[in-house]
C-alpha positions as CSV (number, residue, x, y, z in Angstrom):
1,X,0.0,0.0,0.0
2,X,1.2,3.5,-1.1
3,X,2.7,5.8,2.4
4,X,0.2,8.1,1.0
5,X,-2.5,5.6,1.6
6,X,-1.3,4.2,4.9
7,X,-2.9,4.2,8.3
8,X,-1.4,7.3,9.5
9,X,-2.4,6.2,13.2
10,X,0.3,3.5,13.1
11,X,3.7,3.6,14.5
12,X,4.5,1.5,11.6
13,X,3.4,3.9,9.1
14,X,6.2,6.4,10.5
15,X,9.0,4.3,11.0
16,X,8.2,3.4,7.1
17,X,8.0,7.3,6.6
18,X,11.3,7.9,7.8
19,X,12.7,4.6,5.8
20,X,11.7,6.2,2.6
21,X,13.3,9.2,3.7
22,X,16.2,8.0,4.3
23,X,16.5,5.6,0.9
24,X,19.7,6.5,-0.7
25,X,18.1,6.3,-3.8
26,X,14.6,7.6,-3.5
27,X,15.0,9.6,-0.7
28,X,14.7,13.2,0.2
29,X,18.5,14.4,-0.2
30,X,18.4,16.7,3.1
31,X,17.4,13.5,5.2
32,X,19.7,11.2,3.5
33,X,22.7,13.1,4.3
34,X,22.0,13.7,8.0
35,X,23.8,11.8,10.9
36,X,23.5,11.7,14.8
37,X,25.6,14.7,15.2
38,X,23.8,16.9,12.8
39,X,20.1,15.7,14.2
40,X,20.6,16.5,17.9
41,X,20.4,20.0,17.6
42,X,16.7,19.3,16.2
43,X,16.3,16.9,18.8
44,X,16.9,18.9,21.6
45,X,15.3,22.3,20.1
46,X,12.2,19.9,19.5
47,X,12.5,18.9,23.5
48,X,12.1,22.8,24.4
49,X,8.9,23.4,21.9
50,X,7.4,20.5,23.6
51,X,8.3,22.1,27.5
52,X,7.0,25.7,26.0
53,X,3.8,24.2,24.8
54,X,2.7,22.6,27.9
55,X,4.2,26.1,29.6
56,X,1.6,28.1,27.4
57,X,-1.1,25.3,27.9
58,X,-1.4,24.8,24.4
59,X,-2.5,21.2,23.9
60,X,-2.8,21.7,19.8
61,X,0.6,22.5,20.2
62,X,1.5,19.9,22.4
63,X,-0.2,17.5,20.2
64,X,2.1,18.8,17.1
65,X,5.2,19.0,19.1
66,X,5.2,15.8,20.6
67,X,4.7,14.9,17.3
68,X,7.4,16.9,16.0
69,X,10.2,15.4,19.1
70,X,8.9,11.4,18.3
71,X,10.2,11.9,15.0
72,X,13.3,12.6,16.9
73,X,13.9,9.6,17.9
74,X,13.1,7.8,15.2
75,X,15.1,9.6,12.6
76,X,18.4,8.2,15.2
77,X,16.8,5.0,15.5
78,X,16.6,4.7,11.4
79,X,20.2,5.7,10.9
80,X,21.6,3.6,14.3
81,X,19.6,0.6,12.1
82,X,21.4,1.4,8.8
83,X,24.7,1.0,10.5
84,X,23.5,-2.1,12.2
85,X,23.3,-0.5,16.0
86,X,19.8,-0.9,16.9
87,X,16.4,-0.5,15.5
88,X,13.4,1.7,17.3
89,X,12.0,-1.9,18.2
90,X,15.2,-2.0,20.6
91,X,14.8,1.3,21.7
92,X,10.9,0.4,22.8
93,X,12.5,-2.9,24.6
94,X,15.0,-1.0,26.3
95,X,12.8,1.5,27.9
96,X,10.2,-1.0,28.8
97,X,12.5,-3.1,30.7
98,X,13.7,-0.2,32.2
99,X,10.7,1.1,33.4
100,X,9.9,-2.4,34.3
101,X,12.8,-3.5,36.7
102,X,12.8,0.7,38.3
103,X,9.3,0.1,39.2
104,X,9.3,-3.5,41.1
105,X,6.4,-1.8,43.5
106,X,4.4,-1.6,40.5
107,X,5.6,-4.6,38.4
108,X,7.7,-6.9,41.0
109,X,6.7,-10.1,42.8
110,X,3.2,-9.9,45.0
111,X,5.6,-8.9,48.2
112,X,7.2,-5.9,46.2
113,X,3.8,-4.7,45.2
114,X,2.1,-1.7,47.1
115,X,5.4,-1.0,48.9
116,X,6.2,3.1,49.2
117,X,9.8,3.7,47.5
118,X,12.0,4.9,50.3
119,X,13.7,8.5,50.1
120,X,16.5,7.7,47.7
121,X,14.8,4.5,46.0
122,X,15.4,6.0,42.2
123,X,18.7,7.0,42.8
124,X,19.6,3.7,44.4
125,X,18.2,1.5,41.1
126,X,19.9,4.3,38.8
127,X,23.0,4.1,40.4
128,X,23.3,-0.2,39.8
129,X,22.2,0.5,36.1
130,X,25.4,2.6,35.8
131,X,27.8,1.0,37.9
132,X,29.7,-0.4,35.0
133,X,29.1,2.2,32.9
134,X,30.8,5.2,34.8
135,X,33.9,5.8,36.5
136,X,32.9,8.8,38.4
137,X,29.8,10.0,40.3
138,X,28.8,12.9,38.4
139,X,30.0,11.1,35.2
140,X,26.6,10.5,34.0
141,X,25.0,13.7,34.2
142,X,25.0,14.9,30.5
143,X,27.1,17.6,29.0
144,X,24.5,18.4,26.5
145,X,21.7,19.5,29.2
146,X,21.3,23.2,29.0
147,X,23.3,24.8,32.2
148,X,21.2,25.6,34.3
149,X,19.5,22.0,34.4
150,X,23.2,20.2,34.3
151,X,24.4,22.3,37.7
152,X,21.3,21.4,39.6
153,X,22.0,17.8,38.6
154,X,25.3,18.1,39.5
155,X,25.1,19.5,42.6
156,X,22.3,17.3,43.4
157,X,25.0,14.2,42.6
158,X,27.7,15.7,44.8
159,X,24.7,16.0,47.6
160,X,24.7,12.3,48.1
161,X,28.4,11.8,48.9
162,X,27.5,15.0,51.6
163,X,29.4,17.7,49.9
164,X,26.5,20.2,50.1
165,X,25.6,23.2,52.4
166,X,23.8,22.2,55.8
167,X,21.2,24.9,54.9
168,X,20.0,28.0,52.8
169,X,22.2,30.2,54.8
170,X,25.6,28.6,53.6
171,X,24.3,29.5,50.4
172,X,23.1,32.9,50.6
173,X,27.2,33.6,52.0
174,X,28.6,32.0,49.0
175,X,26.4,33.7,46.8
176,X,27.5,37.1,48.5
177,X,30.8,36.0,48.2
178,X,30.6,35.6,44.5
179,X,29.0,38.7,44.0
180,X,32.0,40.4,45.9
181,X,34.7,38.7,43.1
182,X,32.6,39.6,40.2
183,X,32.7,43.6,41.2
184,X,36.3,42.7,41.9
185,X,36.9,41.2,38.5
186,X,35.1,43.4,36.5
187,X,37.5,46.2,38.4
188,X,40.3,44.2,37.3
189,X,38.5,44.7,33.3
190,X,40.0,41.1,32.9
191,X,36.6,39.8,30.3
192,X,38.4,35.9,31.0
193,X,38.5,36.9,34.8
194,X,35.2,38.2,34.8
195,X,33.0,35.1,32.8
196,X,34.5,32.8,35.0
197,X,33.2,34.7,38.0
198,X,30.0,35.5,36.9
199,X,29.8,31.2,36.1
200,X,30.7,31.3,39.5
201,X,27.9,33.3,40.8
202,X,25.4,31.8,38.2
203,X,26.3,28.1,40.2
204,X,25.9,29.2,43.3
205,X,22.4,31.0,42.6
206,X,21.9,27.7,41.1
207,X,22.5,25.8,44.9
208,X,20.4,28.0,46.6
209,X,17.5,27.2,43.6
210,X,17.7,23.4,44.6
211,X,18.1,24.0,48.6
212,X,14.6,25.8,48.4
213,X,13.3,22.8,45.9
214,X,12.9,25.2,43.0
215,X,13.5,24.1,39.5
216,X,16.1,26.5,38.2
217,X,15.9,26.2,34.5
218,X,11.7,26.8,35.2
219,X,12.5,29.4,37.1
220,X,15.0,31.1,34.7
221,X,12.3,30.6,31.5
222,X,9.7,31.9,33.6
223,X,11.3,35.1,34.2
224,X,12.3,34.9,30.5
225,X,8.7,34.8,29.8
226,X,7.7,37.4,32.1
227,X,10.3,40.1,30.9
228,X,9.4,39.5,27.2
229,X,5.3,40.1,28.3
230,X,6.5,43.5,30.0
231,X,8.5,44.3,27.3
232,X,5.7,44.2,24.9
233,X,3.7,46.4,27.2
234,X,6.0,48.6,26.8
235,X,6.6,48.6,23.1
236,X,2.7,48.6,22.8
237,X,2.0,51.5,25.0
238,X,5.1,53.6,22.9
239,X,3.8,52.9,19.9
240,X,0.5,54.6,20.7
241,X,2.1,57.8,21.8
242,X,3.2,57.6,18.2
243,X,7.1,57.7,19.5
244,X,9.5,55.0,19.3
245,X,11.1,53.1,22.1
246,X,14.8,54.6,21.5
247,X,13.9,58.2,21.6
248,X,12.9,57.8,24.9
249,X,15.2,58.3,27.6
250,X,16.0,55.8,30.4
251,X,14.1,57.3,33.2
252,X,10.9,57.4,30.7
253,X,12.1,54.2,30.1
254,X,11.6,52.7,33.7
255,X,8.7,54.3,34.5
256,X,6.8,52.5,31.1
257,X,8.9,49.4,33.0
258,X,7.0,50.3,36.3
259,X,3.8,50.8,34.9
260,X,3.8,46.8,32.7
261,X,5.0,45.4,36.0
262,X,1.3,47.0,37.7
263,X,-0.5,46.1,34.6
264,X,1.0,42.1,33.7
């Protein structure tokens, strides 16, 4: 039966979407010449339209998204299949055993059923997964996570072993301690001197994030969000004086800033 044709609410129907695709001979030429290192930029830029659609509460887009991010993975699982690797029916085998032996309270033996994981149950299964996989603890934490998210984890990692701050006030010195080098480095007008210090800070704002249980990569795209609302206000209410934002000075700046901050 012609693609065309197919039932389009099969999995099977995809996977033979992207196989035609990828045919070296009667393929599309941009998908053909695509590898894993190429795709992941798409893969993870597809990850963060998914997050800002359920972050707008947009469930068309989530529907398109999700979409959009399953594609993902089977565009690597076609080319990890060309080279002999896997196929996407692996991939589905993996992550059902996984979920299968990380859930025994769910999925084990009659005793294992019902029973409450205990604080540090996930980390525990996690951590026997990887044992022979990693030669450090804070070796399996991706590099490819965006900062913000790959600090938290990382400090969260170090945590375990006890290297962490007994409490929020620890943190809220070492952040005013890191404030303190940045205005000393940016005295010193050293621009390699003063990005390393400002990482500094940005980590240890990070700490204090996960010591009050706050999701610091939410956090940041939330303010993200909100400054780009406010700054629209702003624009908005400039362009009906019939001026334009940079013929304004900064003090009629900040009051328009004032005023979308009352009014958002």
């Amino acid at each position: 039966m012609p693609l065309a044709k197919a039932d389009r609410k099969s999995i099977n129907t995809l996977l033979d979407i992207m196989a035609a695709l990828r045919d070296p001979k009667s393929g599309c030429p941009w998908d053909i010449k695509q590898d894993f290192k190429s795709i992941t930029p798409y893969t993870i830029e597809e990850a963060f339209e998914v997050a800002e659609a359920i972050e707008l509460g947009d469930m068309e887009a989530l529907c398109d998204e999700l979409g959009d991010l399953l594609l993902q993975v089977i565009f690597h699982s076609q080319m990890a299949k060309e080279l002999g690797h896997f196929s996407f029916e692996h991939v589905i085998e993996a992550i059902s055993t996984k979920m299968i032996r990380r859930h025994p309270h769910v999925f084990g033996e009659p005793h294992e059923r019902g029973i409450e994981p205990e604080k540090g149950f996930w980390e525990n299964i996690k951590d026997t997964e990887k044992a022979h996989k990693t030669k450090g603890l804070l070796d399996d934490v991706p590099v490819a996570l965006p900062a913000l998210k790959r600090a938290q984890k990382l400090q969260k990692k170090a945590a375990r072993v006890g290297f962490d701050w007994p409490d929020t006030a620890g943190v809220m010195d070492k952040i005013s301690e890191e404030l303190a080098e940045v205005t000393q480095a940016i005295k010193s007008d050293n621009r390699q001197h003063m990005a390393e210090e400002i990482g500094d800070l940005l980590f240890s704002v990070v700490n204090l994030a996960r010591h009050l249980d706050i999701d610091a990569e939410h956090s940041l795209r939330s303010a993200n969000h909100k400054f780009c609302n406010r700054f629209k206000h702003m624009e908005e209410t400039v362009n009906q004086s019939g001026k334009q934002m940079q013929q304004l000075d900064l003090d009629e700046l900040e009051q328009l800033w004032q005023q979308a901050k009352k009014d958002t």
